[in-house]
VOBA-897102 format. One record per atom (N, C-alpha, C): residue in three letters; x, y, z. Coordinates in nm, 2 decimals. Last residue first. Layout:
BEGIN
(atom ALA, (X, Y, Z));
...
//
This chain:
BEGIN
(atom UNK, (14.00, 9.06, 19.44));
(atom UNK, (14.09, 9.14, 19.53));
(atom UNK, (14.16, 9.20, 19.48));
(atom UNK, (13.74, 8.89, 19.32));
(atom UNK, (13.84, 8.94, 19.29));
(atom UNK, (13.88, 9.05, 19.37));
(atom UNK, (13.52, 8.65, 19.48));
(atom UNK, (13.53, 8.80, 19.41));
(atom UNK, (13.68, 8.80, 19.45));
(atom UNK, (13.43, 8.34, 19.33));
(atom UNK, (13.49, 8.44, 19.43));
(atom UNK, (13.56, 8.55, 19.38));
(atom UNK, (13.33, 8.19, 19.12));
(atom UNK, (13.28, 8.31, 19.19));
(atom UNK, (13.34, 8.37, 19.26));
(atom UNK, (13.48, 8.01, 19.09));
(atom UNK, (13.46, 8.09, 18.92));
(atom UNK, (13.41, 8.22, 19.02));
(atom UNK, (13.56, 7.87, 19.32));
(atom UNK, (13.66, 7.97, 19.29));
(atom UNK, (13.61, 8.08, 19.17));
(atom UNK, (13.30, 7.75, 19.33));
(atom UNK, (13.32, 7.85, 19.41));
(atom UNK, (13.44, 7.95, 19.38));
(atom UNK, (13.36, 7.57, 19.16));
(atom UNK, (13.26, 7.65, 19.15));
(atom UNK, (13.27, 7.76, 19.20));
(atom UNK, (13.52, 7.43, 19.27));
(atom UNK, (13.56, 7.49, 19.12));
(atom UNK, (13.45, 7.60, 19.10));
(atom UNK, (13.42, 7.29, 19.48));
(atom UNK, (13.48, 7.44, 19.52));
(atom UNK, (13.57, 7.48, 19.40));
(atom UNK, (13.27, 7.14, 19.32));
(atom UNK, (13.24, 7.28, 19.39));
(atom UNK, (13.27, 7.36, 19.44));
(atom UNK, (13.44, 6.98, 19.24));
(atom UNK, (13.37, 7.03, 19.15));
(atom UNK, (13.28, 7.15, 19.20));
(atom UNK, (13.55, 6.88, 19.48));
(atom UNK, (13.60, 6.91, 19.40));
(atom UNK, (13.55, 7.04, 19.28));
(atom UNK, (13.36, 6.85, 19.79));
(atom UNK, (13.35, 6.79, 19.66));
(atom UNK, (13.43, 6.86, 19.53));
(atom UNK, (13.28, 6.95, 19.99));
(atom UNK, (13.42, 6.88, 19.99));
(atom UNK, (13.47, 6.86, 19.84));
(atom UNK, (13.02, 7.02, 20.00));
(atom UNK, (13.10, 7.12, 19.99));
(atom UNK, (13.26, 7.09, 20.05));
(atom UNK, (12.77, 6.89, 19.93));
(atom UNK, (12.85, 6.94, 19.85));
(atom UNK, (13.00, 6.98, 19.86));
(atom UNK, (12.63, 6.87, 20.17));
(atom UNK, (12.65, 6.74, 20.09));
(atom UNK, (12.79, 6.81, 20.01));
(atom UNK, (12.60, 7.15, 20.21));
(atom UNK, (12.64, 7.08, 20.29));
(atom UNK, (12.72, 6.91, 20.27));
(atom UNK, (12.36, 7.28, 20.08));
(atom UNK, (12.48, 7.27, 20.01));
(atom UNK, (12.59, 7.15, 20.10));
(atom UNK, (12.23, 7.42, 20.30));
(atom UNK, (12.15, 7.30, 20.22));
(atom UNK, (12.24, 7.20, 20.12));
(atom UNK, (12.37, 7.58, 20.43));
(atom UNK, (12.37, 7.44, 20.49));
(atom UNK, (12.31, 7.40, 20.39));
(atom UNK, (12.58, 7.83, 20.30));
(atom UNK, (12.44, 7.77, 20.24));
(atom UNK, (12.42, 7.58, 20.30));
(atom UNK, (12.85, 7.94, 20.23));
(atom UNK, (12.80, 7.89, 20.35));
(atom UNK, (12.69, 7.81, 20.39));
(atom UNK, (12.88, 8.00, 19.95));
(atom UNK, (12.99, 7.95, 20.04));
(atom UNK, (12.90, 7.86, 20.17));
(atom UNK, (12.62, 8.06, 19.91));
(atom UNK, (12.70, 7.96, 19.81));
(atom UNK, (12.78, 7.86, 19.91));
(atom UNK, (12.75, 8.37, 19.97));
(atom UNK, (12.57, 8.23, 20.04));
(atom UNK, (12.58, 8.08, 20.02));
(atom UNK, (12.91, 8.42, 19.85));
(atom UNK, (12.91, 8.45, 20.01));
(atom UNK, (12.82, 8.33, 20.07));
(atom UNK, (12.84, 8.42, 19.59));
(atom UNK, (12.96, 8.34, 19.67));
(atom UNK, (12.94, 8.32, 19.82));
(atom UNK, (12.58, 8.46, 19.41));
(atom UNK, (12.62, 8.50, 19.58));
(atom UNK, (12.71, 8.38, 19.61));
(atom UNK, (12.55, 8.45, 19.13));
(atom UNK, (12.68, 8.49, 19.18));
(atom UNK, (12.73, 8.50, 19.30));
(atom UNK, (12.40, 8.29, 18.87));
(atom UNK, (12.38, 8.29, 19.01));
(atom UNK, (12.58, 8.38, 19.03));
(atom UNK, (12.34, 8.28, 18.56));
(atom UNK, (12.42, 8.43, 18.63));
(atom UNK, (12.44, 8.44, 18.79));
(atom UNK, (12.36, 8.06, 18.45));
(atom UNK, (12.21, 8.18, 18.38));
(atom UNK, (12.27, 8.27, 18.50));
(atom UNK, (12.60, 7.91, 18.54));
(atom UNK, (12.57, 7.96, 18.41));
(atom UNK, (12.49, 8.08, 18.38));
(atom UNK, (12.52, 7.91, 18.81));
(atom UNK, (12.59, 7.98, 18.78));
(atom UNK, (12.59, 7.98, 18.59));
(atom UNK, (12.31, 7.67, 18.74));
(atom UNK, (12.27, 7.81, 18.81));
(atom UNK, (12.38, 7.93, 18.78));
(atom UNK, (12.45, 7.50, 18.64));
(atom UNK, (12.32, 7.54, 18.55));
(atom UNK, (12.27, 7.71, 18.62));
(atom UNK, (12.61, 7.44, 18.83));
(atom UNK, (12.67, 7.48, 18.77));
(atom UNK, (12.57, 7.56, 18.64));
(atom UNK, (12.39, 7.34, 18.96));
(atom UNK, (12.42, 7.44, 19.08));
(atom UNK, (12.56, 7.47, 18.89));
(atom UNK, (12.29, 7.07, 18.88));
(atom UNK, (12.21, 7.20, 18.87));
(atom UNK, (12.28, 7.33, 18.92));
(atom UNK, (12.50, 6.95, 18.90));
(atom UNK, (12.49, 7.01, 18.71));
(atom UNK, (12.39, 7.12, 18.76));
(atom UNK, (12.56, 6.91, 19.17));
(atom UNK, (12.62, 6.96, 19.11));
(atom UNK, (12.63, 7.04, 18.97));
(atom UNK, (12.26, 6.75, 19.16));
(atom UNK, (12.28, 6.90, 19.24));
(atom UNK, (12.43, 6.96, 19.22));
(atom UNK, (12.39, 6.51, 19.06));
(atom UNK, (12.24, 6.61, 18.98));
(atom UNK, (12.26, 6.77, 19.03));
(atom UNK, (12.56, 6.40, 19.27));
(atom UNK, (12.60, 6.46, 19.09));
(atom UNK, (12.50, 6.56, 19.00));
(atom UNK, (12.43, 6.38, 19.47));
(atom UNK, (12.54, 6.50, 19.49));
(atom UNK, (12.58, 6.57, 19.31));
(atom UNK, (12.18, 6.39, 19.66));
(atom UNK, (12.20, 6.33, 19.50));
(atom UNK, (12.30, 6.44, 19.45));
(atom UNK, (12.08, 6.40, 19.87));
(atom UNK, (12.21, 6.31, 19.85));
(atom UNK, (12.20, 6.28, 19.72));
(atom UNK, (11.87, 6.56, 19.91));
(atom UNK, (11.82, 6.45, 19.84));
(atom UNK, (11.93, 6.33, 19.84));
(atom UNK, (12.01, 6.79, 19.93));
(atom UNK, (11.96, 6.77, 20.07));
(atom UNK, (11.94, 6.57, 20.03));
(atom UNK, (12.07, 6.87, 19.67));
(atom UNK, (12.17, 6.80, 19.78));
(atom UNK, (12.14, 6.72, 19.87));
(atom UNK, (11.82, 6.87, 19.59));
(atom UNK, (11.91, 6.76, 19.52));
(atom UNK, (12.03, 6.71, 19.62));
(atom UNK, (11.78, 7.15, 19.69));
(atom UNK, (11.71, 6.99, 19.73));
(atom UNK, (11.77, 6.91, 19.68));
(atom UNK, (12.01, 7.32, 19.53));
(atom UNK, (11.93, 7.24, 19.72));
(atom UNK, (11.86, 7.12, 19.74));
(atom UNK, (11.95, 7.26, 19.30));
(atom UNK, (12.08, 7.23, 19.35));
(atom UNK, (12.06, 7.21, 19.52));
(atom UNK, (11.72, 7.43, 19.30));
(atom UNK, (11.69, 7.28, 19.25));
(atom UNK, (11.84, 7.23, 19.31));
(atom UNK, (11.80, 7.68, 19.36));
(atom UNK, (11.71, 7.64, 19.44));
(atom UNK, (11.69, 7.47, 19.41));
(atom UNK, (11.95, 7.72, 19.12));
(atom UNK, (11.99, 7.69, 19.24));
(atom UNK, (11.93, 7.61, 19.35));
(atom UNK, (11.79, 7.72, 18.92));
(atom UNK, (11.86, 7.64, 18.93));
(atom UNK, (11.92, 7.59, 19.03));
(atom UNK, (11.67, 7.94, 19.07));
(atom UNK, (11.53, 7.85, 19.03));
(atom UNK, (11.68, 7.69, 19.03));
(atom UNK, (11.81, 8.16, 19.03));
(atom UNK, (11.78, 8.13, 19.10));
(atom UNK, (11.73, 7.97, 19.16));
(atom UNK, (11.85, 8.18, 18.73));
(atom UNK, (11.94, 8.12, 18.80));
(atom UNK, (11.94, 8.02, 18.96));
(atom UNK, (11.59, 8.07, 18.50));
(atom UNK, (11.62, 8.12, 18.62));
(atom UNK, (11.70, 8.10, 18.70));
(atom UNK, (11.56, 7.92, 18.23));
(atom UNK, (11.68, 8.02, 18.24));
(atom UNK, (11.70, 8.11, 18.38));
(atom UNK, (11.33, 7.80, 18.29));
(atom UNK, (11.46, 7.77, 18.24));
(atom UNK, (11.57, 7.86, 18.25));
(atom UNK, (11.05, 7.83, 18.45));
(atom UNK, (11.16, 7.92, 18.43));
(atom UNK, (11.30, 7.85, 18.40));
(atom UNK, (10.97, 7.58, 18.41));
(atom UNK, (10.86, 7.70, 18.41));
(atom UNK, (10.91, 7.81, 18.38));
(atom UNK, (11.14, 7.42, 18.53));
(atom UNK, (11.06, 7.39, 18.40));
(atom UNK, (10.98, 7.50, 18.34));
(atom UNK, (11.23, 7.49, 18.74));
(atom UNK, (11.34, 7.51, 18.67));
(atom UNK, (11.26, 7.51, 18.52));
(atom UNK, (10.94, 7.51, 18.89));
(atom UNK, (10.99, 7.58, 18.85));
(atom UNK, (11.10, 7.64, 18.78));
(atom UNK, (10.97, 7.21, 18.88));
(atom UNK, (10.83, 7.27, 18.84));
(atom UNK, (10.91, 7.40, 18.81));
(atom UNK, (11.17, 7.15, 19.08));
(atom UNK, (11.17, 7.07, 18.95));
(atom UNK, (11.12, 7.15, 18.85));
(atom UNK, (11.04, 7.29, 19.29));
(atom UNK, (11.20, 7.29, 19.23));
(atom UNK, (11.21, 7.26, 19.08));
(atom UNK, (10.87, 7.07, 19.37));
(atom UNK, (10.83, 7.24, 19.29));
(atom UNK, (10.98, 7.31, 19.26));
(atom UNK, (11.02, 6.86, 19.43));
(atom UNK, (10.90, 6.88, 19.31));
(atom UNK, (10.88, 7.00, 19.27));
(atom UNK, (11.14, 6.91, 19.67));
(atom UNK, (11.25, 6.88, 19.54));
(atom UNK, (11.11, 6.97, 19.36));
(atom UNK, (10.94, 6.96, 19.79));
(atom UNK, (11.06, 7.08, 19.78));
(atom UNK, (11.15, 7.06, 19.67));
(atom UNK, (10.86, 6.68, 19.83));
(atom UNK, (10.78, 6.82, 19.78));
(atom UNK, (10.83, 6.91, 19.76));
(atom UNK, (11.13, 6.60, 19.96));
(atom UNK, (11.08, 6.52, 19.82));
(atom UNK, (10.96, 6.66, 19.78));
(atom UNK, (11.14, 6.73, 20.22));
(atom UNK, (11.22, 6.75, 20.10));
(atom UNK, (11.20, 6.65, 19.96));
(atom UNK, (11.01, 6.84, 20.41));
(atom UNK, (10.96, 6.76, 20.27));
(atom UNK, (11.02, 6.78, 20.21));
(atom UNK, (11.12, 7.01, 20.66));
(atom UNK, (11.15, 6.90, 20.61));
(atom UNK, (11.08, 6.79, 20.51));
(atom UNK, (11.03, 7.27, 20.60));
(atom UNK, (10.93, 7.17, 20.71));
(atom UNK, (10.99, 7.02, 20.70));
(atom UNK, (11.16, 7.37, 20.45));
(atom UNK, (11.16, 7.42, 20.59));
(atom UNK, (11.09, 7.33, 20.67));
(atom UNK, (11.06, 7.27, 20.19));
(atom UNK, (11.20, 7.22, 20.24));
(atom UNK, (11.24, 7.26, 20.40));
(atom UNK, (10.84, 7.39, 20.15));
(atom UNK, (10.83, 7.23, 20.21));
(atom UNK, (10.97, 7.18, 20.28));
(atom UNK, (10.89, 7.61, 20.15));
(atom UNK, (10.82, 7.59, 20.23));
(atom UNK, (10.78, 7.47, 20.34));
(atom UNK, (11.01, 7.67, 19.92));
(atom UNK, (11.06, 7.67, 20.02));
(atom UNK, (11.00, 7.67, 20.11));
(atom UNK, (10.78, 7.54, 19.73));
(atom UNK, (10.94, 7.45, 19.74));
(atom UNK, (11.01, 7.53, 19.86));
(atom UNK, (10.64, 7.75, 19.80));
(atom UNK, (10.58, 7.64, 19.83));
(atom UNK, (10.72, 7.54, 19.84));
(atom UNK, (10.76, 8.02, 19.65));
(atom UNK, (10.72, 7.97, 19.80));
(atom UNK, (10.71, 7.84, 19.86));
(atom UNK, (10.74, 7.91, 19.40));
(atom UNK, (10.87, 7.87, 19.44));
(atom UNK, (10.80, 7.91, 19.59));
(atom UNK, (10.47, 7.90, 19.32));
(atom UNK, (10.58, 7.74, 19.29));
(atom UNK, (10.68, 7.75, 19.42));
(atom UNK, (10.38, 8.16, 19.32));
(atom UNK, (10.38, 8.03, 19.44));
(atom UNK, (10.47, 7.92, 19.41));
(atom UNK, (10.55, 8.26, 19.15));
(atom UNK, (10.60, 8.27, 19.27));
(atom UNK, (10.52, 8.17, 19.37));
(atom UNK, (10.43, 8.09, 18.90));
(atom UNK, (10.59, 8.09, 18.94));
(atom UNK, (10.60, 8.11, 19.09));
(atom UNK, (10.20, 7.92, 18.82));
(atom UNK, (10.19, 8.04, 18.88));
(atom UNK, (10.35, 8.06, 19.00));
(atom UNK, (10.07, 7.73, 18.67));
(atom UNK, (10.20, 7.77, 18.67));
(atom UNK, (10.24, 7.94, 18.71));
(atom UNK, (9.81, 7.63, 18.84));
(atom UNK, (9.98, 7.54, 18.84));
(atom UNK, (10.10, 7.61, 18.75));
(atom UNK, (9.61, 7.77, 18.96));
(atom UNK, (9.66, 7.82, 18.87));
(atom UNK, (9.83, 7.78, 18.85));
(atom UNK, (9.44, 7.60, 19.14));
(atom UNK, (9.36, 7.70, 19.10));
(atom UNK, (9.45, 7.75, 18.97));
(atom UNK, (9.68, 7.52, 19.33));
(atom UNK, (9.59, 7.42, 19.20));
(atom UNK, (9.49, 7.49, 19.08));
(atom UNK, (9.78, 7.75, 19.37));
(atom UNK, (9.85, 7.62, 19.32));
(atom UNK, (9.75, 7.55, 19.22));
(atom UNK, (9.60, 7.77, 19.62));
(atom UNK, (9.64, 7.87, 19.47));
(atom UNK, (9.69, 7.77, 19.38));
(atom UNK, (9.63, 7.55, 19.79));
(atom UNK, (9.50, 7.56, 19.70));
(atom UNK, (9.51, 7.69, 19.62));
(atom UNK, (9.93, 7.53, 19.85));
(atom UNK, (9.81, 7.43, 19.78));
(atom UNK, (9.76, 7.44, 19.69));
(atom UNK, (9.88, 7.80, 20.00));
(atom UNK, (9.96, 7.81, 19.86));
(atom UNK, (9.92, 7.67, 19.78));
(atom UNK, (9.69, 7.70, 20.21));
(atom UNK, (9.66, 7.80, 20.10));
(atom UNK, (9.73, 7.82, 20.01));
(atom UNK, (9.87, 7.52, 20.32));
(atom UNK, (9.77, 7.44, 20.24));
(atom UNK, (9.69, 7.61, 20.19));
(atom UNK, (10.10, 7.65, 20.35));
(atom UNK, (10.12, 7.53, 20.22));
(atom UNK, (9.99, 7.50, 20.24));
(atom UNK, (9.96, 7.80, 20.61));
(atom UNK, (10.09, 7.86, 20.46));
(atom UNK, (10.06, 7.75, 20.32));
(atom UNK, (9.91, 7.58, 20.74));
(atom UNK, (9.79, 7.69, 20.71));
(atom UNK, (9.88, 7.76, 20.59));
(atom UNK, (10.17, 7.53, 20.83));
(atom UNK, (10.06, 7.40, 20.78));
(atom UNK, (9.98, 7.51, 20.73));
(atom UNK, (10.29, 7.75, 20.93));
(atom UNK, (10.36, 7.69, 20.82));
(atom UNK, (10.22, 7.56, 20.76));
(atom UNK, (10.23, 8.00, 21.04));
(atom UNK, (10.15, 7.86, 21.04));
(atom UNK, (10.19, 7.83, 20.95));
(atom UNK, (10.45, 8.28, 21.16));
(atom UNK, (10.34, 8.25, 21.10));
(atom UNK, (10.32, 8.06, 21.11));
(atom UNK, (10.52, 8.49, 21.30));
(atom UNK, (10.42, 8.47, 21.40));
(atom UNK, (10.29, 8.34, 21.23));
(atom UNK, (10.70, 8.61, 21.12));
(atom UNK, (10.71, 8.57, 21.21));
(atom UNK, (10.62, 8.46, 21.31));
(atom UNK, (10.68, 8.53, 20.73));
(atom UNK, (10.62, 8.64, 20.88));
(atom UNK, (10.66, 8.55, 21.00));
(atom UNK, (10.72, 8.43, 20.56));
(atom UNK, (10.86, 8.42, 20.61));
(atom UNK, (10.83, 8.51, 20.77));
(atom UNK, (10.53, 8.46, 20.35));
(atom UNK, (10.54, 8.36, 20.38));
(atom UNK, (10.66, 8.34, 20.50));
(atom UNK, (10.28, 8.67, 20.44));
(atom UNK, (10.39, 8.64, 20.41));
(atom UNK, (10.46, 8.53, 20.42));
(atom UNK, (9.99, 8.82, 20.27));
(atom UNK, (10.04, 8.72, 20.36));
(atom UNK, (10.19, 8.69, 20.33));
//
């Protein structure tokens, strides 16, 4: 099953990943389906949580940091989702390009400290 299939039931998606979920709470890639699942559906308090879940699960996942730097923004919590999004580029995040344009980021992206961020990334000419 995919979670990004076309033709698919976002309510029927998160209540089977749900009920994996519970069957086996640290079962990473649902974690992170599920946080992008919620945040597509606009739950972003549930999107924040498995964010949370999987920075805890995977510490050193850039990804995972990032993904928590999303919801934090979306959350207007500009200072949290800035340490997460610099926590992400620490453990190796490097897509400038996505970074750059990434509506979840949107809160962010006047903000000093971000486009510090953005300069550590941008690729060299």
């Amino acid at each position: 099953m995919s979670a990004k299939g076309k033709g698919s039931d976002p309510a029927f998606e998160i209540a089977f990943f749900e009920s994996v979920l519970r069957r086996d709470p640290g079962y990473v890639d649902v974690v992170e389906i599920l946080g992008g699942l919620y945040t597509k559906q606009g739950r972003i308090a549930d999107g924040l949580k498995m964010d949370r879940k999987l920075v805890k699960l995977q510490p050193s996942n850039a990804t995972a940091h990032y993904n928590l730097a999303c919801s934090l923004a979306l959350s207007r919590r500009k200072a949290d989702a800035l340490r997460a999004l610099r926590q992400a580029v620490h453990f190796g995040y490097r897509d400038f390009d996505w970074m750059q344009q990434d509506p979840d980021l949107e809160e962010l992206k006047q903000h000093p400290e971000f486009l510090s961020l953005l300069e550590q990334l941008k690729p060299q000419s």
